[in-house]
SEBASE-940513 format. One record per residue: residue number from 1; residue in one letter; chain; x, z, y of N, C-alpha, C in turn. Coordinates in Angstrom, 3 decimals. Layout:
// residues N
+-----+----+----+----------+----------+----------+----------+----------+----------+----------+----------+----------+
:   i : aa : ch :     n_xx :     n_zz :     n_yy :    ca_xx :    ca_zz :    ca_yy :     c_xx :     c_zz :     c_yy :
+-----+----+----+----------+----------+----------+----------+----------+----------+----------+----------+----------+
: NUM :  a :  A :        X :        Z :        Y :        X :        Z :        Y :        X :        Z :        Y :
...
+-----+----+----+----------+----------+----------+----------+----------+----------+----------+----------+----------+
END
This chain:
// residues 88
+-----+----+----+----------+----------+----------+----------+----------+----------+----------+----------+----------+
:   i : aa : ch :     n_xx :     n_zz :     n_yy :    ca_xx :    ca_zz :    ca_yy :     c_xx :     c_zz :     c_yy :
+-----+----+----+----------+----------+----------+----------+----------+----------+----------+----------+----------+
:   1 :  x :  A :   16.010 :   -0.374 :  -15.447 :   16.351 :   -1.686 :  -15.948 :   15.773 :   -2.750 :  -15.023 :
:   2 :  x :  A :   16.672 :   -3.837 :  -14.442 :   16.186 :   -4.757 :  -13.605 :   15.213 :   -5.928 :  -14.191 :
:   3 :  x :  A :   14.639 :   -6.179 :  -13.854 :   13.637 :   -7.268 :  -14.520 :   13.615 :   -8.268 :  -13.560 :
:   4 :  x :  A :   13.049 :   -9.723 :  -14.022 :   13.226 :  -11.032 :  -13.096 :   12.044 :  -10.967 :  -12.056 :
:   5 :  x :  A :   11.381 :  -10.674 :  -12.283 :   10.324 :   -9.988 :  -10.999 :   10.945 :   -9.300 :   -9.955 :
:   6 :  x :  A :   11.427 :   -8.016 :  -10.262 :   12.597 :   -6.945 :   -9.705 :   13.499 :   -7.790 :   -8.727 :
:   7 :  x :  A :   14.021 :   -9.243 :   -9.653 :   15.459 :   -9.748 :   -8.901 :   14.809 :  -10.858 :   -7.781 :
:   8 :  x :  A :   13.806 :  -11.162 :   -8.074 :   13.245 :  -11.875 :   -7.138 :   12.757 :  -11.330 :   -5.907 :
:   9 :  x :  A :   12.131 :   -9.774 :   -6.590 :   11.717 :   -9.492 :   -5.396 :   12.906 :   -8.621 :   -3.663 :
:  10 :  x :  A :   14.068 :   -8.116 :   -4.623 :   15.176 :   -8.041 :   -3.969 :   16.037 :   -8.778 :   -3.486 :
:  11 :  x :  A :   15.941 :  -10.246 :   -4.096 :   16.334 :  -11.567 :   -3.121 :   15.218 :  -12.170 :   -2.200 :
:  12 :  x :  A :   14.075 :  -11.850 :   -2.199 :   12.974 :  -11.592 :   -0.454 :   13.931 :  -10.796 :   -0.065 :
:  13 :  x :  A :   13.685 :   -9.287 :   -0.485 :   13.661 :   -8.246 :    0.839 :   14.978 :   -8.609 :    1.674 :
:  14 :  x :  A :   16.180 :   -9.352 :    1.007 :   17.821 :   -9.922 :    1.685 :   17.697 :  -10.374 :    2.601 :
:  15 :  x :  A :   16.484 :  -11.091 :    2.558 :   16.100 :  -12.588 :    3.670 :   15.564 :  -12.146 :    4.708 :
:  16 :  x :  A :   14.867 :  -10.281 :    4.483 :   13.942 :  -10.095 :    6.056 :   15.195 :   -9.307 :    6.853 :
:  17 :  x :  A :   14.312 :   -9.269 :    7.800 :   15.284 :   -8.753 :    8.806 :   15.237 :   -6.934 :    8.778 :
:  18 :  x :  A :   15.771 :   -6.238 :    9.115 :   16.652 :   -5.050 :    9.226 :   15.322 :   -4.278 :    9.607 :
:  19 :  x :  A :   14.580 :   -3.121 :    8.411 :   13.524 :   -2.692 :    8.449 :   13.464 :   -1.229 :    9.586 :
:  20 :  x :  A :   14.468 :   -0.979 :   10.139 :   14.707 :   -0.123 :   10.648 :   15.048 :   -0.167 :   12.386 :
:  21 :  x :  A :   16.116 :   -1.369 :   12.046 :   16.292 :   -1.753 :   13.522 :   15.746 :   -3.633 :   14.069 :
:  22 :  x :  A :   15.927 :   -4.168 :   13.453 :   14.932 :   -4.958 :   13.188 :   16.421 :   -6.396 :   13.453 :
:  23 :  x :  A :   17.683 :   -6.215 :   13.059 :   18.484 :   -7.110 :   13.245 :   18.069 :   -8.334 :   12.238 :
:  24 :  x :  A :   18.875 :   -9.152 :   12.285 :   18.550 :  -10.688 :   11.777 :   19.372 :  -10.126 :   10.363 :
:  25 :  x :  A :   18.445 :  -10.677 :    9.531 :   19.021 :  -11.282 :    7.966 :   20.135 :  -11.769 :    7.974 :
:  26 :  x :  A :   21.029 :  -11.457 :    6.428 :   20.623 :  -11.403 :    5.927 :   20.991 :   -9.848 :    5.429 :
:  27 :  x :  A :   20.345 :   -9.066 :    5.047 :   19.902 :   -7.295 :    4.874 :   20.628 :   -7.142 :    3.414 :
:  28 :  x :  A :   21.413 :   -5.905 :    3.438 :   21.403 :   -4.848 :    2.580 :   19.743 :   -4.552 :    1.831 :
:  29 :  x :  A :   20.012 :   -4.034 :    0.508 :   18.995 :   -3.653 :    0.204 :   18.924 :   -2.153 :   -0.374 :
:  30 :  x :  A :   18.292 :   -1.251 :    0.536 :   18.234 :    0.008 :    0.173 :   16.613 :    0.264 :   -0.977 :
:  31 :  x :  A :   17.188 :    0.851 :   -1.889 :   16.174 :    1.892 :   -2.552 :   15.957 :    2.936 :   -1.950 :
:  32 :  x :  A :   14.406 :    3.344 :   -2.171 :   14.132 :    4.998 :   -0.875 :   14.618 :    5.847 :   -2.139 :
:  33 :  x :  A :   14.754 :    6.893 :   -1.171 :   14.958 :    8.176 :   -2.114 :   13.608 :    9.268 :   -2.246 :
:  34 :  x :  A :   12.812 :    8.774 :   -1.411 :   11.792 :    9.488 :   -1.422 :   11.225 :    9.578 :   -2.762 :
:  35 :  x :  A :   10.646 :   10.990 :   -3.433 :   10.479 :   11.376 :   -4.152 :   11.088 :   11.492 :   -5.653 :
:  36 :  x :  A :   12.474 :   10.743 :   -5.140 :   13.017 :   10.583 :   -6.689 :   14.716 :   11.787 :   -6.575 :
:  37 :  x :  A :   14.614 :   11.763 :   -8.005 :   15.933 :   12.800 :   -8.482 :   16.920 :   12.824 :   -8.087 :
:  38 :  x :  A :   17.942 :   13.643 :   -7.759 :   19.690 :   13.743 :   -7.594 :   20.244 :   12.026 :   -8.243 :
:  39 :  x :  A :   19.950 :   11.861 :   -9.224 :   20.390 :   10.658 :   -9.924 :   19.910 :    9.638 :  -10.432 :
:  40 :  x :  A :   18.693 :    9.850 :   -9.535 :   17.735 :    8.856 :  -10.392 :   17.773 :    7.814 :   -9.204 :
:  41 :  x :  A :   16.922 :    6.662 :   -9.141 :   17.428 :    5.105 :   -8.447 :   15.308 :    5.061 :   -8.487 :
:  42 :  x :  A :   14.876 :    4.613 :   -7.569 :   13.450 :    4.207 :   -7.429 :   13.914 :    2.659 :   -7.767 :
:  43 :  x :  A :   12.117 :    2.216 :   -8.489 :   12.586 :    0.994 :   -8.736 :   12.169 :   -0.178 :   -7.703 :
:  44 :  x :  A :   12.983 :   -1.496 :   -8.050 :   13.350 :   -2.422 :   -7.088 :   11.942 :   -2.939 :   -5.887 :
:  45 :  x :  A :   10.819 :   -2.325 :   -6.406 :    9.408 :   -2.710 :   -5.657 :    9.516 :   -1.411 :   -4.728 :
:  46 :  x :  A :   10.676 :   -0.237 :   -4.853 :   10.923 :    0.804 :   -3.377 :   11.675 :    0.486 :   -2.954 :
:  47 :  x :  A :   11.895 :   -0.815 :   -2.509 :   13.467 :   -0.995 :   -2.066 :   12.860 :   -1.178 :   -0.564 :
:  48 :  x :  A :   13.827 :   -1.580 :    0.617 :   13.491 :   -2.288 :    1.684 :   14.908 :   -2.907 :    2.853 :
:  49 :  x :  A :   14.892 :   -3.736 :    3.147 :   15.599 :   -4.273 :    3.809 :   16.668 :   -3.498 :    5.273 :
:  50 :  x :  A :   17.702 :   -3.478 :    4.585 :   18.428 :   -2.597 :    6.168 :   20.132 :   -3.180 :    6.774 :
:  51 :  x :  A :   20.252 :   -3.588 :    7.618 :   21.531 :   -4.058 :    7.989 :   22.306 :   -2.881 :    7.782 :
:  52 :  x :  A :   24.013 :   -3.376 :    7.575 :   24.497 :   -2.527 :    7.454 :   24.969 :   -1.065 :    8.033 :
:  53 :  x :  A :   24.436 :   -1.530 :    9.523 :   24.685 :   -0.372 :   10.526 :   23.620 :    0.689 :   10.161 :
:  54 :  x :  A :   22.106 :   -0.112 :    9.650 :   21.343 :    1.083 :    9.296 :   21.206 :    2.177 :    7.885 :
:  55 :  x :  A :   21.958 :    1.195 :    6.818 :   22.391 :    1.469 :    5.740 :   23.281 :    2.350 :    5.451 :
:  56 :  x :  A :   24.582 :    2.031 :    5.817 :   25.775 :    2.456 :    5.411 :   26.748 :    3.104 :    6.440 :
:  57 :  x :  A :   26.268 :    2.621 :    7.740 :   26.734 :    3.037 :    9.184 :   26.511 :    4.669 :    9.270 :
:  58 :  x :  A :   27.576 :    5.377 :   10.195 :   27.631 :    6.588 :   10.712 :   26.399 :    6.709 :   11.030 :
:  59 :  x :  A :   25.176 :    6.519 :   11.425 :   24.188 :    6.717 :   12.092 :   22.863 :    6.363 :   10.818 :
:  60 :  x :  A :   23.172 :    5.750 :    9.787 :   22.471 :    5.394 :    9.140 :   21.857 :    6.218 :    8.020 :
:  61 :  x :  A :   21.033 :    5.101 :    7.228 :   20.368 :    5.822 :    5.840 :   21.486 :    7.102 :    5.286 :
:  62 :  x :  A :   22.443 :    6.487 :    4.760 :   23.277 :    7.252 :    4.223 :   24.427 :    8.216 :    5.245 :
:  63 :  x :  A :   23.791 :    7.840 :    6.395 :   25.417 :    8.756 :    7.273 :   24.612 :    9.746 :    7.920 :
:  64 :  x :  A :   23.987 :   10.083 :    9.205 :   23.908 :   11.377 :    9.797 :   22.331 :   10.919 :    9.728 :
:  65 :  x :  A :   21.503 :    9.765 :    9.578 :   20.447 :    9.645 :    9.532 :   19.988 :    9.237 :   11.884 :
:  66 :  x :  A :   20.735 :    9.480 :   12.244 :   20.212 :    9.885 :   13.907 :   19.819 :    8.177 :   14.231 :
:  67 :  x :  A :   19.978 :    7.256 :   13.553 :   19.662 :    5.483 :   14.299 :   17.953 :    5.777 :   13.808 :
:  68 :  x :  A :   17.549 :    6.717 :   12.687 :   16.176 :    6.552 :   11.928 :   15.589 :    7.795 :   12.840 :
:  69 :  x :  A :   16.095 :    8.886 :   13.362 :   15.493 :    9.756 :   13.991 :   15.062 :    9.064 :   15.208 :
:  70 :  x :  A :   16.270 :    8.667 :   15.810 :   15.895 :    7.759 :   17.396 :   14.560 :    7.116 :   17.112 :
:  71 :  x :  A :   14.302 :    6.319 :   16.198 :   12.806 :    5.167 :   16.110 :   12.060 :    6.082 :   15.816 :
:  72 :  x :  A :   12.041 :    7.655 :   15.158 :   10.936 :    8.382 :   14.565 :   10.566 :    7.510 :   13.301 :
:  73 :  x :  A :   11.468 :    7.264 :   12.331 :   10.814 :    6.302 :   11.440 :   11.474 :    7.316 :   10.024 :
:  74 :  x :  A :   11.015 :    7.082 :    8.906 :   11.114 :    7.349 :    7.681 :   11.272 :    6.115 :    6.879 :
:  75 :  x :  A :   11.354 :    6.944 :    5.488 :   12.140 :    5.441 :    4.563 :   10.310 :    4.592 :    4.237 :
:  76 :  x :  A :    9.210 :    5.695 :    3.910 :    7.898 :    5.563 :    3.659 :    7.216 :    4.662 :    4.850 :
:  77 :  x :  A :    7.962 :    5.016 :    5.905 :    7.642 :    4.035 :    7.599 :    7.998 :    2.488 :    6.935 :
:  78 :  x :  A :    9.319 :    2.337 :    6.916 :    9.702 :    0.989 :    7.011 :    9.510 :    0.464 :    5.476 :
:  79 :  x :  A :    9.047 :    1.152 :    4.422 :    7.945 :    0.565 :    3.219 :    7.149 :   -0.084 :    3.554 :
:  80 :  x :  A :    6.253 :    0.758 :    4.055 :    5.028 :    0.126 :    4.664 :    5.521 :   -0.721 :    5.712 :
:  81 :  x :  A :    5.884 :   -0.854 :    6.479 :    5.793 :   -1.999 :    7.166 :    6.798 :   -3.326 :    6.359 :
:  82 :  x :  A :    7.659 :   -2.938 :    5.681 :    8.181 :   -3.947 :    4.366 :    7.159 :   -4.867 :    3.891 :
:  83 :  x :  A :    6.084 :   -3.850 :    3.524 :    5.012 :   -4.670 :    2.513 :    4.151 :   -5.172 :    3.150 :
:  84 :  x :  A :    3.423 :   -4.858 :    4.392 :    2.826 :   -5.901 :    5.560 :    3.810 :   -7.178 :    5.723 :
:  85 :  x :  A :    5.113 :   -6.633 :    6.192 :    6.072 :   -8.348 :    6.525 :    5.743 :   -9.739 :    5.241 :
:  86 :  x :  A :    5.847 :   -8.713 :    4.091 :    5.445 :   -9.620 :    2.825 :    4.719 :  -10.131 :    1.989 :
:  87 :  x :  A :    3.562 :   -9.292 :    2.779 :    1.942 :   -9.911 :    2.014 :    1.468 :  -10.681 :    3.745 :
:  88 :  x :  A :    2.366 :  -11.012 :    4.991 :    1.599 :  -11.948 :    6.117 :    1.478 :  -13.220 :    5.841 :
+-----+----+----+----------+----------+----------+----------+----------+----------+----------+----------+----------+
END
């Protein structure tokens, strides 16, 4: 269930730039899948910022994964560095 905290904090993560490749705003917002179910959704404080090439693109979160292998990065990588961009 989304909460106004939740929606606020997923209209930041829109505004940063592309946690993966580092393109200009304004970002897709991916939820990690890390550690969560076939059908389950992490909530909106696992989310993090990704353009669409890193998102939804052949190469991306959801396509062969190889734009996130190239950087050596994980979804737990660009968290953490999510939450540094937003507590500077």
């Amino acid at each position: 269930m989304r909460t106004a905290a939740g929606k606020r904090h997923m209209a930041k993560l829109a505004a940063l730039p592309c946690a993966c490749c580092g393109a200009a705003s304004p970002s897709n917002v991916h939820h990690i899948r890390e550690g969560q179910g076939m059908a389950q959704r992490a909530d909106d404080f696992l989310a993090i910022p990704l353009c669409w090439y890193c998102h939804q693109g052949p190469q991306g979160i959801h396509g062969d994964r190889s734009a996130w292998r190239m950087r050596k990065l994980t979804e737990l990588d660009a968290l953490a560095d999510t939450i540094r961009r937003l507590t500077a």
